[in-house]
C-alpha atoms as a printed R data frame, in Angstrom:
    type eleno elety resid chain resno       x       y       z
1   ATOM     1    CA   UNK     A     1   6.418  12.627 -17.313
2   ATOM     2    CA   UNK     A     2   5.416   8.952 -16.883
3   ATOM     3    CA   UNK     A     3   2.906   8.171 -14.179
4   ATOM     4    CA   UNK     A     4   2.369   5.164 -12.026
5   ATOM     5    CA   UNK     A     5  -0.442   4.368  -9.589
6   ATOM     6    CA   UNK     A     6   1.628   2.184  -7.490
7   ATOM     7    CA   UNK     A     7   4.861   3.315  -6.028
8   ATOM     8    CA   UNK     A     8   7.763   1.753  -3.500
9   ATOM     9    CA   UNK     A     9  10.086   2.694  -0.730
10  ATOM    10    CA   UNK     A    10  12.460   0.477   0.630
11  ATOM    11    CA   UNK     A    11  15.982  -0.416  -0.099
12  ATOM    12    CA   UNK     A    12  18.252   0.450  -3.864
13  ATOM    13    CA   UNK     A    13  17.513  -3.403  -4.024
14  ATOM    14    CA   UNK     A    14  13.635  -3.752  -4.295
15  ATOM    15    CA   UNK     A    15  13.849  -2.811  -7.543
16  ATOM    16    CA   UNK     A    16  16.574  -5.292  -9.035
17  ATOM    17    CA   UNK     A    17  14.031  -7.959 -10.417
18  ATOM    18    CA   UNK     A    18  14.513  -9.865 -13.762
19  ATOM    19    CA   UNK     A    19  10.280  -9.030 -14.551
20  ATOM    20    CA   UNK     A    20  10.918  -5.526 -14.036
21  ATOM    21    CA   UNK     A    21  11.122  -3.873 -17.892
22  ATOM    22    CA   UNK     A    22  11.325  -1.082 -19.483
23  ATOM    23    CA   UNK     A    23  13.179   0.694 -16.409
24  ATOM    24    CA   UNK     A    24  14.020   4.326 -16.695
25  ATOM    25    CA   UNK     A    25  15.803   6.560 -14.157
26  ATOM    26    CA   UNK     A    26  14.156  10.022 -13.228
27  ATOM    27    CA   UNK     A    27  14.798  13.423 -11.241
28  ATOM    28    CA   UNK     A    28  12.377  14.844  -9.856
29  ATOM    29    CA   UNK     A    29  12.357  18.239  -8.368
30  ATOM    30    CA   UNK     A    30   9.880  19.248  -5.651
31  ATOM    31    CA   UNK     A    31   8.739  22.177  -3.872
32  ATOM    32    CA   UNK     A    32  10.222  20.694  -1.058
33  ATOM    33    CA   UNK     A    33  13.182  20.276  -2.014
34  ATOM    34    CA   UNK     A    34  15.046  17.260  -3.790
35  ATOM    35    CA   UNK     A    35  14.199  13.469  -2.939
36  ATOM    36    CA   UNK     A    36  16.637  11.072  -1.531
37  ATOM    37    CA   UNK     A    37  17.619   9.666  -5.108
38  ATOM    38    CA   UNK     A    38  16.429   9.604  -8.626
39  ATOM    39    CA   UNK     A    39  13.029   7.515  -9.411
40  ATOM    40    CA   UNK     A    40  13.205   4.362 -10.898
41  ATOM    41    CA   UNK     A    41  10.517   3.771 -13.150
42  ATOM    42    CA   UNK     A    42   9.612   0.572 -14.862
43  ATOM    43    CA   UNK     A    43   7.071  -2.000 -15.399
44  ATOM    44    CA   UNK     A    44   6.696  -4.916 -13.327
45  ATOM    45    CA   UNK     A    45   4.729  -7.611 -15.376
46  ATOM    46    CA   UNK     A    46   3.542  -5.017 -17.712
47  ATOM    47    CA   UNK     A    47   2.160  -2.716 -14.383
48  ATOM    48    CA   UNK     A    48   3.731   0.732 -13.944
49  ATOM    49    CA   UNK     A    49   5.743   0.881 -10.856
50  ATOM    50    CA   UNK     A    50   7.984   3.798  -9.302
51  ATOM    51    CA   UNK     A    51  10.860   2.553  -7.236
52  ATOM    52    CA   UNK     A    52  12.636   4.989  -4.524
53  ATOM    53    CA   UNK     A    53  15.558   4.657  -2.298
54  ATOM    54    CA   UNK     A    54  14.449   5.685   0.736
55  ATOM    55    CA   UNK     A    55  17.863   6.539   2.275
56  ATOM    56    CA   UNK     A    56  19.533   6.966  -1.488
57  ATOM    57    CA   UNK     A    57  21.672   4.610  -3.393
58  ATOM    58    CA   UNK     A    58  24.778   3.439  -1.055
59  ATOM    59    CA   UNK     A    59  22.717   4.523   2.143
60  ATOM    60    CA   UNK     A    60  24.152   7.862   2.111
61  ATOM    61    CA   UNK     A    61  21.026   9.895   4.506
62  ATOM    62    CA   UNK     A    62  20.056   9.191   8.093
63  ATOM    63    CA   UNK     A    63  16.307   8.943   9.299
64  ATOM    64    CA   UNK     A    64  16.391  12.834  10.492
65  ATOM    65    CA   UNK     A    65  17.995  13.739   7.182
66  ATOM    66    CA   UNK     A    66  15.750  12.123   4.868
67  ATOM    67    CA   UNK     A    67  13.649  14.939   2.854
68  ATOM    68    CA   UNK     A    68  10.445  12.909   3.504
69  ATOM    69    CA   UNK     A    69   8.388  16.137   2.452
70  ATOM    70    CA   UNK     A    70  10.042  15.651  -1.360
71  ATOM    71    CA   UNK     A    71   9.735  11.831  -1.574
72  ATOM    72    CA   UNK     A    72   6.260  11.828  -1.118
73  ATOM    73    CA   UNK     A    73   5.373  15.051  -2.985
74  ATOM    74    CA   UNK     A    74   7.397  13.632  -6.032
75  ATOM    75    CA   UNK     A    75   5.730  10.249  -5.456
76  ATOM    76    CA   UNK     A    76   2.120  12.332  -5.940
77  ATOM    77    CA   UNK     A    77   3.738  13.919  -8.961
78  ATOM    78    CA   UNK     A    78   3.914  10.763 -10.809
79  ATOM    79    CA   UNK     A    79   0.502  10.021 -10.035
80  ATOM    80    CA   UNK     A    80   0.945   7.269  -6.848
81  ATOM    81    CA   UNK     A    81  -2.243   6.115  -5.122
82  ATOM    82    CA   UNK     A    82  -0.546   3.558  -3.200
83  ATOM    83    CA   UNK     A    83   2.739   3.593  -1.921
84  ATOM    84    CA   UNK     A    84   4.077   0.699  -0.105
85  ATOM    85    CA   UNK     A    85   6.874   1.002   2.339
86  ATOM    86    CA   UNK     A    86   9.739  -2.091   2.689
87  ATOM    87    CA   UNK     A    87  11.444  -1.399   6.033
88  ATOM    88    CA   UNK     A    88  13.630  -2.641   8.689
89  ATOM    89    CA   UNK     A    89  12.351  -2.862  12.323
90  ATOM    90    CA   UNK     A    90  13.393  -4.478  16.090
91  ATOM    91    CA   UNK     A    91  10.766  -6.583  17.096
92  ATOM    92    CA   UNK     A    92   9.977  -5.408  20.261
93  ATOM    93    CA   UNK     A    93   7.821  -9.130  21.055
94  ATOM    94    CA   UNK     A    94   9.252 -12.724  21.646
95  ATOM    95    CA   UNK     A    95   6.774 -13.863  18.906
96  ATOM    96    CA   UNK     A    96   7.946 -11.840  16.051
97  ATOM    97    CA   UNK     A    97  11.441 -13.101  15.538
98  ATOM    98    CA   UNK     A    98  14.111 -11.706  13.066
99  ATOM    99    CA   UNK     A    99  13.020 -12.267   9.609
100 ATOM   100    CA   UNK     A   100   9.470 -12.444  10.274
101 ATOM   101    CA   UNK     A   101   7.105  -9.620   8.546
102 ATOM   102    CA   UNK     A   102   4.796  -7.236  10.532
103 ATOM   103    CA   UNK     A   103   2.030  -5.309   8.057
104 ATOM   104    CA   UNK     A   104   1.794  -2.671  11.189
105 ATOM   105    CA   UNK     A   105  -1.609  -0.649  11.479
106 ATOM   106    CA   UNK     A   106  -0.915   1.745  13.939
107 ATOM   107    CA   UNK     A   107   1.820   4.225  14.855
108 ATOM   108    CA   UNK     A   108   3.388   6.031  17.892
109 ATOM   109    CA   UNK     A   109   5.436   9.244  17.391
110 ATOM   110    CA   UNK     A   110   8.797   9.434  19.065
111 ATOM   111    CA   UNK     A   111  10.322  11.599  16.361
112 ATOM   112    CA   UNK     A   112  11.580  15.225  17.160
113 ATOM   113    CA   UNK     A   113  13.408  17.073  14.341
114 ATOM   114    CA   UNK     A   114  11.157  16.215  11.501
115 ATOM   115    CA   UNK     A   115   8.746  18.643   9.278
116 ATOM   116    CA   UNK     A   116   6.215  15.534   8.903
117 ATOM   117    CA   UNK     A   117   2.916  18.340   7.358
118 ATOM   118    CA   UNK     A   118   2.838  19.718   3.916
119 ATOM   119    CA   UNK     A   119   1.129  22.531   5.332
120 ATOM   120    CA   UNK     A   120   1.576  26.075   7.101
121 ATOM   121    CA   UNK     A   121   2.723  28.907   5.516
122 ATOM   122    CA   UNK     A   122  -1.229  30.545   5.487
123 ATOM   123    CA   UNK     A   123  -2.683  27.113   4.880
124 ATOM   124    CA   UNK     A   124  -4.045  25.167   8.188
125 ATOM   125    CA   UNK     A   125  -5.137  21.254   7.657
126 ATOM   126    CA   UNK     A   126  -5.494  18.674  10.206
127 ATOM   127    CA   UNK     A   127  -6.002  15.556   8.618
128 ATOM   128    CA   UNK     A   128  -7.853  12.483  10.722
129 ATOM   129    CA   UNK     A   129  -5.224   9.893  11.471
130 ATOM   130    CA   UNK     A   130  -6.778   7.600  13.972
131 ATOM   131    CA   UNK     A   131  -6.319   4.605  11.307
132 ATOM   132    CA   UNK     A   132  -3.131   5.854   9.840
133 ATOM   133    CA   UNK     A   133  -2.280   2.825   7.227
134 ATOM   134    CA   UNK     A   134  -5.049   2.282   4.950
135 ATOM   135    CA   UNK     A   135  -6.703  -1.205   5.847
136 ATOM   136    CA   UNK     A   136  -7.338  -2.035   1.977
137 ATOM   137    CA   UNK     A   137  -3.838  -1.842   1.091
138 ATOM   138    CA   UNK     A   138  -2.141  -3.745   4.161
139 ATOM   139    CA   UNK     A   139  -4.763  -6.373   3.502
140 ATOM   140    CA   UNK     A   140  -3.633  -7.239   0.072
141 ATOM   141    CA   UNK     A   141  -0.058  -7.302   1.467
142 ATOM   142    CA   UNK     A   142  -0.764  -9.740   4.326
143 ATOM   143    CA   UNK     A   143  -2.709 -11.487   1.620
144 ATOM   144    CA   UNK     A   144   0.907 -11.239  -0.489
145 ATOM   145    CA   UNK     A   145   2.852 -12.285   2.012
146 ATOM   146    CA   UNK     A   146   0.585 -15.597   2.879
147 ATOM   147    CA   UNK     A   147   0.075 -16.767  -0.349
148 ATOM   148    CA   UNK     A   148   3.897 -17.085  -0.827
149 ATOM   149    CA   UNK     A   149   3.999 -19.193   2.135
150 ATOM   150    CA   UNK     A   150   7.956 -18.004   2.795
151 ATOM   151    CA   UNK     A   151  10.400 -20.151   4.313
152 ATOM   152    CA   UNK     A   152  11.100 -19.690   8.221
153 ATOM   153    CA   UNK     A   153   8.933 -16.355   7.700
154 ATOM   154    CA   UNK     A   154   5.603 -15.867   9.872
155 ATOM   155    CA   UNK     A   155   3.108 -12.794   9.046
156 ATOM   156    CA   UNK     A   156   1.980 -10.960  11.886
157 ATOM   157    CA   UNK     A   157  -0.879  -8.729  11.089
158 ATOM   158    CA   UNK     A   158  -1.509  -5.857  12.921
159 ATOM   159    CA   UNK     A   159   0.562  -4.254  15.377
160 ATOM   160    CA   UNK     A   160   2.154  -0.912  16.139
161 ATOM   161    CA   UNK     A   161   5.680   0.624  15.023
162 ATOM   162    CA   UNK     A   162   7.028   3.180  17.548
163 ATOM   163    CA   UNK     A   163   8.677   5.361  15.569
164 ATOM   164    CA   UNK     A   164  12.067   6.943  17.153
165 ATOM   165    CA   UNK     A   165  14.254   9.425  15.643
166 ATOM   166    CA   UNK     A   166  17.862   7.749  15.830
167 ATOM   167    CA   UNK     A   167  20.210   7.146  14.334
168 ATOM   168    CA   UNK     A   168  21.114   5.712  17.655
169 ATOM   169    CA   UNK     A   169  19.495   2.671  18.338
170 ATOM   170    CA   UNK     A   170  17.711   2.235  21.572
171 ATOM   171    CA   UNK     A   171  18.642   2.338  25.534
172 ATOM   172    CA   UNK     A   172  17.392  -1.112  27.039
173 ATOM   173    CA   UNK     A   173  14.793   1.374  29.128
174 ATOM   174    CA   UNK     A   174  13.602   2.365  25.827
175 ATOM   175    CA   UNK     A   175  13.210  -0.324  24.505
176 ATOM   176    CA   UNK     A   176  11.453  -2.262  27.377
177 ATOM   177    CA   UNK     A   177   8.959   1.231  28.176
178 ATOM   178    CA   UNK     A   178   7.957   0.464  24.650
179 ATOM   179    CA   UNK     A   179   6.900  -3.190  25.040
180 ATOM   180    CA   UNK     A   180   5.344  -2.126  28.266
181 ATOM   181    CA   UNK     A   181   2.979   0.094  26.001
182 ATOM   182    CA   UNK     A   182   2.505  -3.182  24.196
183 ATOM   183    CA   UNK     A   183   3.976  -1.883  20.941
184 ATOM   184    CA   UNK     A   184   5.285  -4.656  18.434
185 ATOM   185    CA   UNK     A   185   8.082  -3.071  16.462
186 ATOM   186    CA   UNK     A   186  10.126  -0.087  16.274
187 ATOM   187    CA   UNK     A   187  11.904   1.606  12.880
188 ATOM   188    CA   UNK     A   188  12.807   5.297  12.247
189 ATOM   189    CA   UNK     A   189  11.054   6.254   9.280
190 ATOM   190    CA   UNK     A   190   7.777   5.289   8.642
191 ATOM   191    CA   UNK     A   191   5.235   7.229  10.714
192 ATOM   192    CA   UNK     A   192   6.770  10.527   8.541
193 ATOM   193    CA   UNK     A   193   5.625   8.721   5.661
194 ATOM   194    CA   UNK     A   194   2.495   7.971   7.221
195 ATOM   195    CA   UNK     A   195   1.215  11.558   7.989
196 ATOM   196    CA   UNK     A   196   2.983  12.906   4.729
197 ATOM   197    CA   UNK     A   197   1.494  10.337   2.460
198 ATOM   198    CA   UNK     A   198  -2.432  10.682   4.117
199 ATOM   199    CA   UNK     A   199  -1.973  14.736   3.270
200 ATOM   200    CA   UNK     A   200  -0.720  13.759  -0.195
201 ATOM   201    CA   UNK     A   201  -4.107  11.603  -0.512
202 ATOM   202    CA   UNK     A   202  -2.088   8.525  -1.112
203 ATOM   203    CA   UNK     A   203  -3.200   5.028   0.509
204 ATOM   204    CA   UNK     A   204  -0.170   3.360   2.677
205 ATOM   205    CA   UNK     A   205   1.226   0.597   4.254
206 ATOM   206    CA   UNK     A   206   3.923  -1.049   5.706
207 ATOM   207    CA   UNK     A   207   5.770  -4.109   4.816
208 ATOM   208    CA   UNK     A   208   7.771  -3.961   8.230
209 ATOM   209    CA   UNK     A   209  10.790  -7.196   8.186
210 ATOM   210    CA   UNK     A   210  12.238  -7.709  11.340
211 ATOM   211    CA   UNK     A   211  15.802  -7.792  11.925
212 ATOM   212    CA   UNK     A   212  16.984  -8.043  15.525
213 ATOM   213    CA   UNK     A   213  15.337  -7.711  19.135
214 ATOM   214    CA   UNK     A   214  16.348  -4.510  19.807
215 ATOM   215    CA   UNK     A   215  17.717  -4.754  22.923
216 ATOM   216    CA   UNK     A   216  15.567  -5.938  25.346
217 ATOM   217    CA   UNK     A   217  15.727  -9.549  24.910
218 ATOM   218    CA   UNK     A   218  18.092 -11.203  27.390
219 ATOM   219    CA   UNK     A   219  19.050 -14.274  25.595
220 ATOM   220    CA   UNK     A   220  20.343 -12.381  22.356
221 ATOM   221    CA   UNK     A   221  22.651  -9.696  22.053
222 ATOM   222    CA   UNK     A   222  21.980  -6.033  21.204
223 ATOM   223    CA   UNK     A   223  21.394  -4.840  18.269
224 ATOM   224    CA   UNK     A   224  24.049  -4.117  15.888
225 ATOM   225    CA   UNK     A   225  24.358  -2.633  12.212
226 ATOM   226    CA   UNK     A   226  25.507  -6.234  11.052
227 ATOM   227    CA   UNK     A   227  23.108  -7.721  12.927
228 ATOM   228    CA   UNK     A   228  20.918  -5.501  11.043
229 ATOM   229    CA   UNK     A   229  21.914  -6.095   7.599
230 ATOM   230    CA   UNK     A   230  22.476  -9.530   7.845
231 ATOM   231    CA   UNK     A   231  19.184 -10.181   8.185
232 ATOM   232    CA   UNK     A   232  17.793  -7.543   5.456
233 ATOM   233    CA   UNK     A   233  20.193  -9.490   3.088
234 ATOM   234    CA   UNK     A   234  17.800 -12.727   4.075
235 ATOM   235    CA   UNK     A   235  14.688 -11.108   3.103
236 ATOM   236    CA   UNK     A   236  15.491  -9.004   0.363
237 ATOM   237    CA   UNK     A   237  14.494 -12.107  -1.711
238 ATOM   238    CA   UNK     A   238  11.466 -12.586   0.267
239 ATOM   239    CA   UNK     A   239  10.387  -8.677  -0.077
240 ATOM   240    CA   UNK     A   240  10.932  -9.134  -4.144
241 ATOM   241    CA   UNK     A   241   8.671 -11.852  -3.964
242 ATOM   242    CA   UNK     A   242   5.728  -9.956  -1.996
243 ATOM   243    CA   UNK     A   243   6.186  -6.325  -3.787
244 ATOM   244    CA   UNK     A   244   5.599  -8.669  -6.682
245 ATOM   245    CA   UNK     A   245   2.653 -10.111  -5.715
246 ATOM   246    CA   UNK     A   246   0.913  -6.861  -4.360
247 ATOM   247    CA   UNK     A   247   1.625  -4.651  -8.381
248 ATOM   248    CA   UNK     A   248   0.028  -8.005  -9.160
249 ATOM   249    CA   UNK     A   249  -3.046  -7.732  -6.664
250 ATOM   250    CA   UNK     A   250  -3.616  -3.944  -7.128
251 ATOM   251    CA   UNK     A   251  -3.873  -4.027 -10.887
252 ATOM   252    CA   UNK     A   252  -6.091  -6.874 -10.798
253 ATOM   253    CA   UNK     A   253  -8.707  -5.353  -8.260
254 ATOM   254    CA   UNK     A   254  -7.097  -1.607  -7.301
255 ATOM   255    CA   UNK     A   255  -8.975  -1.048  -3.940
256 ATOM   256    CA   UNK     A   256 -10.594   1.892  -2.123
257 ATOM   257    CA   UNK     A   257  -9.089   4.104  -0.165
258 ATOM   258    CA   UNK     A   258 -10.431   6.780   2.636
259 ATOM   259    CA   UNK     A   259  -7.389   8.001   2.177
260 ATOM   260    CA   UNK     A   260  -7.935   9.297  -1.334
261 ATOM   261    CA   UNK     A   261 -10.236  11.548  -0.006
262 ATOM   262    CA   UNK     A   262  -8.119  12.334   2.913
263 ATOM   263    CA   UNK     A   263  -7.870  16.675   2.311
264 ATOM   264    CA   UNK     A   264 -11.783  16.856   1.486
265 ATOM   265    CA   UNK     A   265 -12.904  18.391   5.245
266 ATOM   266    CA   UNK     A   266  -9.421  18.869   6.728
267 ATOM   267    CA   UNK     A   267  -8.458  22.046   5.466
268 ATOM   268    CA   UNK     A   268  -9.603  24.623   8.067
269 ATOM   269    CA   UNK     A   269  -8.397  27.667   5.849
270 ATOM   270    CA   UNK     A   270 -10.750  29.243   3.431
271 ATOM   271    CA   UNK     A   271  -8.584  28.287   0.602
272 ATOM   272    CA   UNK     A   272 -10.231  32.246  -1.307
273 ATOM   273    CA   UNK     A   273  -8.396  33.431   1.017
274 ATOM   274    CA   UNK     A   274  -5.314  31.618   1.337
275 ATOM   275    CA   UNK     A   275  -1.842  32.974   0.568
276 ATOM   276    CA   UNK     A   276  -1.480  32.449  -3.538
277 ATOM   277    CA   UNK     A   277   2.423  31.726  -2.877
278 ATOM   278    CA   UNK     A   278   1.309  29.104  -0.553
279 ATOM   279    CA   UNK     A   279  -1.423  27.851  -2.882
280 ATOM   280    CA   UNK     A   280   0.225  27.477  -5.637
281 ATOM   281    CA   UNK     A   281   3.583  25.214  -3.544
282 ATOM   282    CA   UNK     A   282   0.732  22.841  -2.367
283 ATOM   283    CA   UNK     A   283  -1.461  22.916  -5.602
284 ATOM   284    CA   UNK     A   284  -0.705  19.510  -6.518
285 ATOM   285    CA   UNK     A   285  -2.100  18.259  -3.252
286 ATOM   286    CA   UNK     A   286  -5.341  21.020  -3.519
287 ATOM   287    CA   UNK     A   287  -6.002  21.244  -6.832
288 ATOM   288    CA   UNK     A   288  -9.285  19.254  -6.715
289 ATOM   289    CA   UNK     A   289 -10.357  21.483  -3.871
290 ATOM   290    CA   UNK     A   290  -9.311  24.851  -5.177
291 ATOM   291    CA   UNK     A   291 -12.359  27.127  -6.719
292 ATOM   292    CA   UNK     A   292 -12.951  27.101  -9.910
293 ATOM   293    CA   UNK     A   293 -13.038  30.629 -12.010
């Protein structure tokens, strides 16, 4: 199987770029079940990239649906130490209009029906999330993103994404409790792929593009799926541009990551004694931490 050290979520578009060669479609079958889509793997300006629908090719899965348990073990299958996430997000702040980019570094949960651990089953971990994206990798994005210098598109750095389940969008009394806890955007998948991705020991960020004020903002109207899409359609472009420029970044100076070492004092069970049916589903993520014979 091919590996890649850098791997993408985002739209069936990211991965439609003239410098990406060499492109091969994969399966991938997890312990968790299947992925959204096949992997596309290629090489963008000779680097090893893995490309993944997030909601499959034609948008076919809702946020609750998506098996976020297989896309990110099949994303540590192929050998992914940093996955970067291309989303669309309400701006939940007059200063970050539609079309603007947010590289979010913290999260709030507002999910309900998701599995978002790899663990259970005889196997107890609790990793620390107080910094959920990893500070390395969102730098080099903002870095991305400013270097560009984009067209009618201003970087905000920092911020947090509430995370909601959908697929409805927000009630104005959502939306407005949320700015009132002085939280910047709001999206319905990344925070899965937050927690999921620290257990995996992979090092994540968000490339978060806004596309619409929610509904809170009295001067423009509600959100709506065109609303919505219009606006992606603007800055798929843009995101081409910056994915481009971070595969460029990380294989130039690949940073750091605490989250690479994310498993090394979380898991609470005695792994000796841990159920071997249960060890050996999670044994790509323990491997390094199982006891030697």
């Amino acid at each position: 199987m091919v590996q890649a050290d850098i791997g993408i979520i985002g739209g069936s578009g990211l991965y439609k770029m003239d410098a990406l060669t060499d492109v091969e479609e994969m399966t991938i079958d997890t312990p968790f079940g299947d992925p959204s889509d096949a992997f596309i793997y290629g090489k963008l300006d000779g680097t090893p990239v893995v490309f993944l629908a997030r909601h499959g090719r034609g948008h076919r899965l809702m946020p609750t649906e998506l098996p976020f348990r297989a896309n990110i073990y099949a994303m540590k299958s192929l050998g992914v130490k940093y996955l970067v996430s291309a989303s669309a997000v309400g701006s939940l702040k007059e200063e970050v209009k539609p079309v603007d980019m947010v590289i979010p570094d913290q999260f709030i949960d507002r999910t309900k029906n998701r599995a978002a651990t790899f663990f259970g089953d005889g196997i107890v971990a609790h990793i620390a999330f107080g910094d959920p994206v990893c500070k390395n990798l969102a730098t080099i994005l903002g870095d991305a993103v400013e270097s560009l210098d984009l067209t009618g598109v201003t970087l905000h750095r920092g911020g947090t994404y509430v995370c909601m389940e959908g697929p409805a969008f927000s009630t104005k009394a959502e939306s407005n409790l949320y700015r009132s806890w002085g939280a910047t955007v709001i999206g319905m998948t990344n925070l899965t792929e937050a927690k999921l991705a620290r257990e995996a020991e992979i090092a994540y960020a968000t490339l978060a593009m806004a596309t619409d004020y929610d509904c809170w903002h009295p001067d423009h109207d509600n959100v709506t799926v065109e609303m919505v899409i219009g606006n992606l359609q603007k800055n798929a472009v843009n995101a081409q541009l910056v994915i481009r420029d971070v595969v460029r970044r990380l294989t130039e100076n690949p940073p750091a990551s605490e989250a690479h070492a994310a498993l090394k004092y979380a898991v609470i069970t005695p792994l000796d004694m841990a159920p071997a049916t249960t060890k050996d589903k999670l044994k790509l993520l323990l491997e390094k931490y199982l006891p030697t014979d």
